[in-house]
C-alpha positions as a Markdown table, in Angstrom:
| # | Residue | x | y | z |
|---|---|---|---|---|
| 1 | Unk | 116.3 | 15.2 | 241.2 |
| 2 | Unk | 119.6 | 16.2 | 239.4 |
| 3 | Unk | 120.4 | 19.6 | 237.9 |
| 4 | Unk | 120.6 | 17.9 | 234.3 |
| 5 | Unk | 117.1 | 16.4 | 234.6 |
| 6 | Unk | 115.2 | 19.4 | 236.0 |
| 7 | Unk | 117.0 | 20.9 | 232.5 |
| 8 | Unk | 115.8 | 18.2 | 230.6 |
| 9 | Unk | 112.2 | 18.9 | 231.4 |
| 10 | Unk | 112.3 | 22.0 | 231.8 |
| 11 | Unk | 113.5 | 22.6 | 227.9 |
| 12 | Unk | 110.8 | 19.8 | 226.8 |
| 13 | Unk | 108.3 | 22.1 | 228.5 |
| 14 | Unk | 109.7 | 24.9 | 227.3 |
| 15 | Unk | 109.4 | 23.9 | 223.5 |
| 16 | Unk | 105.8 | 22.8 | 223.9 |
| 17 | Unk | 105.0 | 26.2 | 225.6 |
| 18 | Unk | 107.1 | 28.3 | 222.5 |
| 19 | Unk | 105.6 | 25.2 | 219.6 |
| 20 | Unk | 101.7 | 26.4 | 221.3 |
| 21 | Unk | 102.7 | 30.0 | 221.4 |
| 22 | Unk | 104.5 | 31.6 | 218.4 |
| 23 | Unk | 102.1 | 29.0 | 216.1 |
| 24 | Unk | 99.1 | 30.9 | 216.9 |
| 25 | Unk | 101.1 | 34.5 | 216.5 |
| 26 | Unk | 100.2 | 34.4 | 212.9 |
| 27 | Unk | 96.7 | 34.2 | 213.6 |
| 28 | Unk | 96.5 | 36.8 | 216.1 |
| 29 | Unk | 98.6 | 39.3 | 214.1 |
| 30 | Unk | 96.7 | 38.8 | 211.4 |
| 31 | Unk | 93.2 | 39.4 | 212.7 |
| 32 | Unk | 92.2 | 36.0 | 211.3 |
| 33 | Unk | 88.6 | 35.3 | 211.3 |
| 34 | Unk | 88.8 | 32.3 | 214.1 |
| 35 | Unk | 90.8 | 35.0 | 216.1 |
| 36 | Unk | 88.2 | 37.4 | 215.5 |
| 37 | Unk | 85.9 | 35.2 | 216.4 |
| 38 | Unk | 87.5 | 34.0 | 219.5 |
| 39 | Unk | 87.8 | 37.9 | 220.6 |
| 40 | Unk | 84.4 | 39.3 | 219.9 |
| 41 | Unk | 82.9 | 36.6 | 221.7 |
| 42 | Unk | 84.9 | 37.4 | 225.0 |
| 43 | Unk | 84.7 | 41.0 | 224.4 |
| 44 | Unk | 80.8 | 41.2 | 223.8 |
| 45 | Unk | 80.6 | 38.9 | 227.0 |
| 46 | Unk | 83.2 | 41.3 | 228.8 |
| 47 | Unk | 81.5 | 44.2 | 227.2 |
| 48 | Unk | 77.6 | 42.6 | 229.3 |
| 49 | Unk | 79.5 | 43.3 | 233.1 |
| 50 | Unk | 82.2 | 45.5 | 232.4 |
| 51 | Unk | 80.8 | 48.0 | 229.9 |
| 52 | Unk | 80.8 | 47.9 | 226.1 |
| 53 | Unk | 84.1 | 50.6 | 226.3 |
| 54 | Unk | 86.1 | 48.0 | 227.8 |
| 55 | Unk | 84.7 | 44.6 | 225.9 |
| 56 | Unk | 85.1 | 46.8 | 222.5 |
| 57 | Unk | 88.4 | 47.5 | 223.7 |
| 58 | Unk | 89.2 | 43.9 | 224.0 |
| 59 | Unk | 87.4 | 42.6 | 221.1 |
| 60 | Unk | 89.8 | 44.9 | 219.1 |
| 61 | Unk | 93.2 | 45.0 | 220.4 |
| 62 | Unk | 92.7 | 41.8 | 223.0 |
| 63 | Unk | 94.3 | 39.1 | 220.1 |
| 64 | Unk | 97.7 | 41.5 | 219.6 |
| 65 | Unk | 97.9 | 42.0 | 223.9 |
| 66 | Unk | 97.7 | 38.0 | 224.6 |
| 67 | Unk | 99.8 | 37.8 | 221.6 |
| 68 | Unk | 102.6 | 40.1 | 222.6 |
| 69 | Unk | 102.5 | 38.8 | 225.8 |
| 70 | Unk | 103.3 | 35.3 | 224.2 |
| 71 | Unk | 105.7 | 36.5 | 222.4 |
| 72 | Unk | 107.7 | 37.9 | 225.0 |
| 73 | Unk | 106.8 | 34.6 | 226.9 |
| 74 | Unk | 108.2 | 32.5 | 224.2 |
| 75 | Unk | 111.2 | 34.9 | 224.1 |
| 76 | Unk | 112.3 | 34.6 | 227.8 |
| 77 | Unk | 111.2 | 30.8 | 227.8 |
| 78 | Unk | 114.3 | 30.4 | 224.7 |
| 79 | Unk | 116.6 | 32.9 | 225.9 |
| 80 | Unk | 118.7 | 30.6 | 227.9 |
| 81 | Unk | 119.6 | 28.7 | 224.4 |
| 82 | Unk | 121.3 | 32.1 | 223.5 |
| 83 | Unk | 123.0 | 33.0 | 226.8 |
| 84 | Unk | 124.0 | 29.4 | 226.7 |
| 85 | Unk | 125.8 | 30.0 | 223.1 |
| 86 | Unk | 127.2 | 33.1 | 224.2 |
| 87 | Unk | 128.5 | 31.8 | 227.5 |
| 88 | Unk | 130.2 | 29.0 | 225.0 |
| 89 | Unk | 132.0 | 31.9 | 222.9 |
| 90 | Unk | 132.7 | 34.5 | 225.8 |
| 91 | Unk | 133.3 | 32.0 | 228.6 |
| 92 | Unk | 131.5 | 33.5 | 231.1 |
| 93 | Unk | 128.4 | 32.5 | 232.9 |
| 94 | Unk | 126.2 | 35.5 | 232.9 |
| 95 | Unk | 122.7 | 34.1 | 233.4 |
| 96 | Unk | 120.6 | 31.2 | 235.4 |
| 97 | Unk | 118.9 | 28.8 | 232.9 |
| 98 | Unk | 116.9 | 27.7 | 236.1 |
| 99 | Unk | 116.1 | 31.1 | 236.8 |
| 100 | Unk | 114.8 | 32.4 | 233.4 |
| 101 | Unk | 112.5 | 29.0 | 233.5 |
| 102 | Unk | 111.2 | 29.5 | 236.7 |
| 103 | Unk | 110.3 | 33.2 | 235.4 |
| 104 | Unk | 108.9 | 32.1 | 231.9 |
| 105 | Unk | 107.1 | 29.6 | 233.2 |
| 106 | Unk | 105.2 | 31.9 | 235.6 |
| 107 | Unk | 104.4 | 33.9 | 232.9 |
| 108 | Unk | 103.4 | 31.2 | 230.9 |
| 109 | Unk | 101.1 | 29.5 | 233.5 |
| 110 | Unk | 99.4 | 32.9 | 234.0 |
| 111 | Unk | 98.5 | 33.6 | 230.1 |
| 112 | Unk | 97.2 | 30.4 | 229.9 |
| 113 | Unk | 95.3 | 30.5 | 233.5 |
| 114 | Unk | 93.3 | 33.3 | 231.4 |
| 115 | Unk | 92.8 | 31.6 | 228.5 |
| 116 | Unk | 91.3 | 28.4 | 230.7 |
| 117 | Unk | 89.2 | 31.1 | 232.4 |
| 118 | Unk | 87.4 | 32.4 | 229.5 |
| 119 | Unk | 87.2 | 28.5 | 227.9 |
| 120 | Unk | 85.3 | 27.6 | 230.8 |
| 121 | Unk | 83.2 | 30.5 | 231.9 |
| 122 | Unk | 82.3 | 32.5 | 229.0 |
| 123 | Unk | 80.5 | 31.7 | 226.3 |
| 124 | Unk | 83.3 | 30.7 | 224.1 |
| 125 | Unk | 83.2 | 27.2 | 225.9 |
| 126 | Unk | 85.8 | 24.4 | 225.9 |
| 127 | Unk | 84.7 | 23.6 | 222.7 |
| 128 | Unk | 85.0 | 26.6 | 220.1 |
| 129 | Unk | 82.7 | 26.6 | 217.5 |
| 130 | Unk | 82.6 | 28.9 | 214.7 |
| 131 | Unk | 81.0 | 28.7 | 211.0 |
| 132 | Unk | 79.1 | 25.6 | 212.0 |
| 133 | Unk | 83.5 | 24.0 | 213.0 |
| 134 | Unk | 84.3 | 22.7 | 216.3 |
| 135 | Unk | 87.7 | 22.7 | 217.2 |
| 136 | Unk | 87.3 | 19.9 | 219.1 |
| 137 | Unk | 88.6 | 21.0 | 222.7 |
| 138 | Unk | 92.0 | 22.0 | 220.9 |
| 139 | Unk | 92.4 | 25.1 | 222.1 |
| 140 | Unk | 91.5 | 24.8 | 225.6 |
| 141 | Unk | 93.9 | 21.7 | 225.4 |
| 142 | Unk | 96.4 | 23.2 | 224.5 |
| 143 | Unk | 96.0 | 26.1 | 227.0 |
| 144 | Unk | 95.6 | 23.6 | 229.9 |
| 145 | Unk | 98.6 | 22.0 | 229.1 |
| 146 | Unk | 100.6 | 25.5 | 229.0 |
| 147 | Unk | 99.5 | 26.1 | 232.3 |
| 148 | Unk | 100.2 | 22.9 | 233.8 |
| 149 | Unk | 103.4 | 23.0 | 231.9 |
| 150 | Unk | 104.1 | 26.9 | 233.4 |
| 151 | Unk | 103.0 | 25.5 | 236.6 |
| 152 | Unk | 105.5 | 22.7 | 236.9 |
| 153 | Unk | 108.0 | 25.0 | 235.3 |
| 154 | Unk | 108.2 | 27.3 | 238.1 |
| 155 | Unk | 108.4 | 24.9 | 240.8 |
| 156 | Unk | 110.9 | 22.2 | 238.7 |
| 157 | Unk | 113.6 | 25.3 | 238.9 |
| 158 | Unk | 112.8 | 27.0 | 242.6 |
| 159 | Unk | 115.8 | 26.1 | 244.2 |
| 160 | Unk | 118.1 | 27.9 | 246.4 |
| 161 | Unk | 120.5 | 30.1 | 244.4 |
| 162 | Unk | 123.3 | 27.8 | 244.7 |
| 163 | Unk | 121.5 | 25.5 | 242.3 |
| 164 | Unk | 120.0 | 27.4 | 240.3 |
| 165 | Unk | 123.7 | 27.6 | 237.5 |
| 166 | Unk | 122.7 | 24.3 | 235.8 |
């Protein structure tokens, strides 16, 4: 597969993955009551194995951790759009786009393996209901795709260095 198609999906994925991420930022940050909602019910399951100290814990500050680390997801995931314009004005190559996407992607994938994980096997289930609403599998859509996205990420851009300056 060439160099400018491995980019090509890589920066579709990588759009999907930031679109998914830094839209639910202002619910996280903002201790919105679906967020709430979403994080009490894995911390009180959490809190049933692993102590009510640690499931509190998560119930409280568990939305503004996932969505930090999104954050900093997203940010790697679009950084190559600014080394790129850089690189245009300085006219030197000082990063791997294939590299940073490999990276993002892994972290990526591994949010979203966590978020799949408490979907299916606590009691937050693939479908989230709350006030009597389903979201109708959306979230846990939406997290699958991230991860498969992440996945594919990673392995699109593992190359041998030599490649990896598209």
């Amino acid at each position: 597969m060439s160099q400018q198609v491995k980019a090509v999906i890589s920066w579709a994925i990588v759009l999907w993955s930031s679109y998914i991420f830094l839209g639910s930022l202002p619910y996280k940050f903002t201790g919105h009551p679906d967020t709430q909602h979403i994080f009490s019910t894995i911390g009180n399951w959490l809190g049933t194995f692993l102590g009510d100290g640690i499931g509190g814990l998560f119930t409280k500050v568990g939305a503004f951790g996932v969505g930090g680390f999104e954050l900093i997801t997203s940010l790697v995931l679009l950084s190559p759009a600014l080394f790129w314009l850089i690189n245009k004005v300085g006219g030197s190559k000082i990063y791997s786009r294939a590299r940073i996407h490999q990276i993002g992607g892994l972290m990526a994938a591994v949010v979203m393996a966590g978020a799949v994980f408490f979907h299916v096997f606590s009691p937050l289930g693939i479908e989230v209901l709350h006030e009597g609403k389903s979201d109708g599998g959306s979230l846990f859509k939406a997290a699958v795709s991230v991860l498969l996205g992440g996945v594919i990420l990673f392995f699109l851009n593992r190359s041998n260095d030599k490649e990896l300056t598209a």
